[in-house]
N, C-alpha and C positions, 0 to 999 in steps of 0.2 A: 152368592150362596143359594141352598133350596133350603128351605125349611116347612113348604110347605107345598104340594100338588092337586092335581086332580087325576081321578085314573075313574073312567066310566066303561070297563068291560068286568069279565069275573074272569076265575084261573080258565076254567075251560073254555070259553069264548078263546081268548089267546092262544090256548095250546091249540084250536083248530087253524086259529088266522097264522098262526107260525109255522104250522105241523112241530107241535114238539109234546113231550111226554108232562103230562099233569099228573107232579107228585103232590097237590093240594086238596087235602080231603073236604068233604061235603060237613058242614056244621051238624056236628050231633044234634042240636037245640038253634035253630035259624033266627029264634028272636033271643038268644045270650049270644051268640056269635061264639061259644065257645068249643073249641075240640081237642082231640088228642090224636098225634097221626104217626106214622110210620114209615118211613122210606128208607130202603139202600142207595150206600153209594161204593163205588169201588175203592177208596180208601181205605187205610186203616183206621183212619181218624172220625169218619163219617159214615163206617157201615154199622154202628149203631143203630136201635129204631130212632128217628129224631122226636124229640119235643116240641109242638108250637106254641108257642108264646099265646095266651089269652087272645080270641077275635080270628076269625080265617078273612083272609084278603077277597076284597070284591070292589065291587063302584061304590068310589069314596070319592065325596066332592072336593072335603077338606082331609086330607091326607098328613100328617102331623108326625114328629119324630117318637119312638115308643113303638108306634101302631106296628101291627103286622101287616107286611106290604106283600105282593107279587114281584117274585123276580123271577131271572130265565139266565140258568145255567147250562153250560155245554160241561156234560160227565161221562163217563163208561157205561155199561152196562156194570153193576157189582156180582155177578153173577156169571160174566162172562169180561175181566178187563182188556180182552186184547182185542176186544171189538172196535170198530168206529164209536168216536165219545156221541150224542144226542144231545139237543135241545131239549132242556125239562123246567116246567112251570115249578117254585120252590116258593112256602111261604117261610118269610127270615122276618124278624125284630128289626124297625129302622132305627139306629141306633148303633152300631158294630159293637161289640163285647170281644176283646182282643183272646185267645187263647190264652195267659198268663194273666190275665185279669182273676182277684179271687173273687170279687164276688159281684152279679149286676147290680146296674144302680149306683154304685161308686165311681165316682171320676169323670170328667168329661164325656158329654152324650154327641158321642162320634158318629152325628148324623151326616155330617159333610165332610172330605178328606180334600184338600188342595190337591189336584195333578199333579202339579210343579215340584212336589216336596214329598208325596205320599210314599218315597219307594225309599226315602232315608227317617221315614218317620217309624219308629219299634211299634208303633199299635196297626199301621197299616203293611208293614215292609212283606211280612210273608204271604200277605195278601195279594198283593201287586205280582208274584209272582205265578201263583198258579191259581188264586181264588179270585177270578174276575168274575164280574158278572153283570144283569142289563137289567135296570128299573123301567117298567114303560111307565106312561104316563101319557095325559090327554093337554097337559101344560102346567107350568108352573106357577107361585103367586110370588110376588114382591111390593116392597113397598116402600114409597118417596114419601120423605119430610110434606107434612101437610100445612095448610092455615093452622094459626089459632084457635079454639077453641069459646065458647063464649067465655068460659072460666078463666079465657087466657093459656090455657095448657095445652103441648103442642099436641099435634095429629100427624097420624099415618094416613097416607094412602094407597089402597093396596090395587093393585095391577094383575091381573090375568095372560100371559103368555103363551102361547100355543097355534101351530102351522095353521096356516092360511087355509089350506084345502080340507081341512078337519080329518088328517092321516092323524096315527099316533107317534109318540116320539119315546124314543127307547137310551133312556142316561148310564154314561157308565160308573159302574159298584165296584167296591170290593165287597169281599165275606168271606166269614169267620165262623168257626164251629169253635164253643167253646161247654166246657165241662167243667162243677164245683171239683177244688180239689181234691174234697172227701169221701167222692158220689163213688157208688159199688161201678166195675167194669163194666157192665150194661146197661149204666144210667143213663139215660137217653139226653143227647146233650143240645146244646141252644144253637140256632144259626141265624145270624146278624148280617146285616149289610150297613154300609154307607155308600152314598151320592157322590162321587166324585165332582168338583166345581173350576173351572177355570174363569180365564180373563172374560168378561162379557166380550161381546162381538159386533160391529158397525151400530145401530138404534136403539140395542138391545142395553148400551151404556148407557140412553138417558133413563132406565130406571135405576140400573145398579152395575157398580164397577165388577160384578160375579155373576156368572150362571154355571147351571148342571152341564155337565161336558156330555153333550148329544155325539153318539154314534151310529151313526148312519151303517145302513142294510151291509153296505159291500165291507164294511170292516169287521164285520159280527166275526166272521170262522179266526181271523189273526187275536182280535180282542178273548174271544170266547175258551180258547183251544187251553185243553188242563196243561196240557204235555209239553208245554214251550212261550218262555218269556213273552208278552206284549210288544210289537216295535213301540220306539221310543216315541214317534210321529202320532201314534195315536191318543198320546197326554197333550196334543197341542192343542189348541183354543180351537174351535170350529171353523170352516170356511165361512166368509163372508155368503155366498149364496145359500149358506145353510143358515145365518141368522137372516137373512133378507126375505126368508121363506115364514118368519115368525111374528103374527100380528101381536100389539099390546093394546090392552083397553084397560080402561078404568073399569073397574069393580064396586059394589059395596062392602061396606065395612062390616058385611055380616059375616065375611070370612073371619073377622079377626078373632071369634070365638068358637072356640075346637067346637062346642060343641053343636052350633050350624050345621048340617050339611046338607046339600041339594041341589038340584041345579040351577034355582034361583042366584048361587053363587059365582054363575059364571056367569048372568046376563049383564052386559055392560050398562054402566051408567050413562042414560043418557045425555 
């Protein structure tokens, strides 16, 4: 599973190292983190102005399901849809909020979707179709059954994952634009993501039988593309060279409280 990351860049850093379009605004107020933004999309569904969720995405140590995260969508132009679609920086709710969901906050918080199953599951199915999309990230956290405690009560221990060469790694999403049922026609509406997760991969099983299903550079335009199905190949578990590429360390257990963050969280325990 991911439940938890690290992401040490902000939207516009990204949008240069990608080239793609940063629809994530500048925080009105940079110490509430709070905003309100606006983007088109070619949709009917989505050329509302959008709503962000409380907090604009930037370098988060401890990254947590709720937050508002960065993701990178391939869209049209809304203003011109017969154009070539574009790579654009989108800040979404980690969490997915299905389109027929009444209201957030109720029901399972679909931070993680299984590959294997997400394209027969009603909260992900329409997603899987034309709303893919790519969470970066700097690596993920997990965590193996610990010793005992002095109290006797067990422990975690949490683990740090992320490439050897300090590149970023970019997980495949779904998402979802979702609208209250009662909101006026121009109520600006919510856009959510979830992690997709499959089988861990060669080393990467002695921390956990799950990881976020990494997609590498050269599948972005098949994965990305609005206009036409995913192949089925790219819901498979990773190659073996692509987990072989991924260091694990021990961590402190300061991750295990959201409200930690910094980069003392990813220095390993010695």
């Amino acid at each position: 599973m991911c439940g938890r990351y690290a992401v040490t860049t902000d939207p516009a850093k990204l949008a240069a190292e990608i080239d793609a379009i940063n629809e994530v605004p500048v925080p009105l107020d940079p110490g509430s983190g709070s905003s309100a933004a606006r983007v088109e999309d070619s949709s009917s569904a989505e050329s509302a102005p959008v709503s962000r969720p409380a907090g604009v995405p930037g370098s988060n140590y401890n990254v947590a399901p709720t937050t508002t995260v960065m993701t990178v969508v391939k869209r049209h132009d809304p203003d011109d849809p017969d154009d070539d679609p574009a790579l654009r920086i989108r800040a979404m709710r980690w969490g997915l909020v299905p389109a027929w969901a009444k209201e957030v906050g109720k029901g399972p918080l679909l931070f993680n979707a299984r590959a294997e199953t997400a394209a027969q599951k009603s909260s992900f199915r329409t997603s899987v179709k034309s709303r893919r999309c790519l969470v970066p990230m700097d690596g993920w956290y997990e965590w193996k059954k610990g010793p005992p405690d002095s109290k006797g009560k067990p422990t975690k221990v949490p683990f740090f994952m992320s490439p050897h060469d300090g590149t970023r790694l970019f997980m495949a999403g779904l998402w979802s634009v979702w609208r209250p049922k009662d909101a006026p026609r121009d109520a600006p509406p919510l856009l959510s993501c979830s992690i997709l997760t499959t089988d861990a991969v060669g080393h990467l099983r002695d921390v956990h039988d799950r990881m976020p299903l990494i997609m590498p550079f050269d599948s972005w335009d098949a994965w990305l593309d609005p206009d036409h199905v995913a192949p089925a190949d790219l819901f498979a578990p990773p190659t073996d060279a692509i987990a072989d590429a991924i260091d694990i360390r021990e961590v402190a257990p300061l991750v295990n409280r959201v409200a930690n963050n910094g980069p003392e969280l990813l220095e390993p325990v010695s």
